[in-house]
C-alpha positions as CSV (number, residue, x, y, z in Angstrom):
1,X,0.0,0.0,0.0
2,X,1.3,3.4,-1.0
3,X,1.5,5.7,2.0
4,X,1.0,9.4,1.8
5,X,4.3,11.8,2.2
6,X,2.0,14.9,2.1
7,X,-1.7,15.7,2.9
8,X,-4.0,16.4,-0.5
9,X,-5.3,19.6,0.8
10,X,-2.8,22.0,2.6
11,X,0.6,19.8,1.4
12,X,1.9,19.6,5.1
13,X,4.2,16.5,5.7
14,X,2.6,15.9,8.9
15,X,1.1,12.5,7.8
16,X,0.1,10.1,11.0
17,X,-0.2,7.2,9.6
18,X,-2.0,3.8,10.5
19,X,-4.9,5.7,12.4
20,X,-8.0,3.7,12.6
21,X,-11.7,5.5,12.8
22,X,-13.6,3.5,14.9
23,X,-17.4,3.3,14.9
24,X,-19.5,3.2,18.7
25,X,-22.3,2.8,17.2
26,X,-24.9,0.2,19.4
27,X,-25.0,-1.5,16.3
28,X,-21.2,-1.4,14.7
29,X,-18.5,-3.9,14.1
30,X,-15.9,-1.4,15.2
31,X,-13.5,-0.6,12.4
32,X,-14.7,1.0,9.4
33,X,-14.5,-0.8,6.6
34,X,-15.2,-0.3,2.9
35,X,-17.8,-2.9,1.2
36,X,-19.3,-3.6,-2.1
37,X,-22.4,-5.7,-2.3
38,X,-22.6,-9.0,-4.6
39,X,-26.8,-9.0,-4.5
40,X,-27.5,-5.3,-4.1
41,X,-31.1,-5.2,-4.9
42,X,-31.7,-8.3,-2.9
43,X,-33.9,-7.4,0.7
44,X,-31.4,-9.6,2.7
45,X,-28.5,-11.6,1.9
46,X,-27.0,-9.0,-0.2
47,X,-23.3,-10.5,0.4
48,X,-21.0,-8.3,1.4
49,X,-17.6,-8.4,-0.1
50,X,-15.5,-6.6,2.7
51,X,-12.1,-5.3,3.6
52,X,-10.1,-2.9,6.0
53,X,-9.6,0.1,5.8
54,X,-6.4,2.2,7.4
55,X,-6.4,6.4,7.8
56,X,-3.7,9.0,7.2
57,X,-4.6,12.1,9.3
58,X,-3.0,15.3,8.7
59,X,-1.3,16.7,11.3
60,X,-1.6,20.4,10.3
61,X,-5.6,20.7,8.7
62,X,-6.8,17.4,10.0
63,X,-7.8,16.4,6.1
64,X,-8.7,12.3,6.4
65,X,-7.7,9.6,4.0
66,X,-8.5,6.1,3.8
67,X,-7.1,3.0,2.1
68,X,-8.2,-0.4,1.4
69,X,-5.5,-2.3,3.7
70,X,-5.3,-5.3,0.6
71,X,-6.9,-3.2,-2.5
72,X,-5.7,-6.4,-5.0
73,X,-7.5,-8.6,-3.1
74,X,-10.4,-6.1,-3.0
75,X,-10.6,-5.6,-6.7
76,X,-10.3,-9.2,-7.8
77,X,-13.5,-10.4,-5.4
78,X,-15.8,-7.6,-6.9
79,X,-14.7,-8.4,-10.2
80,X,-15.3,-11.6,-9.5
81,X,-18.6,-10.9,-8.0
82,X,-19.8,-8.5,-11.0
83,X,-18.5,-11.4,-13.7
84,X,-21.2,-13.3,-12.1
């Protein structure tokens, strides 16, 4: 995974890296994550194809980015899923 060197918005090199947003919610697994649905027009059972996501947070404007953790991996099950 590439890692930024400079934040998109103000170009500060204060990068933290490997931040994770977590969700509190009542109802929430926790870590965000980013997902693509195999079935999604189906009313349940809509398959989620899932995967991690990591944050960059800069330092300076507090701009956010995320990143699929194993974006090969990603692409190559929706792919899959949309060959279908």
């Amino acid at each position: 995974m590439i890692k930024p060197t400079c934040c998109q918005i103000c170009e500060s090199e204060k990068i933290i890296s490997n931040a994770h947003i977590v969700d509190q919610s009542h109802y929430s697994m926790g870590i965000h994550k980013a997902v693509v649905y195999r079935n999604p027009h189906a009313m349940i059972f809509k398959d989620p194809i899932k995967a991690n996501t990591t944050a960059y947070v800069c330092g300076e404007c507090g701009h956010i980015e995320f990143r699929v953790n194993d974006p090969q991996k990603f692409y190559s099950q929706v792919i899959e899923a949309r060959g279908r």
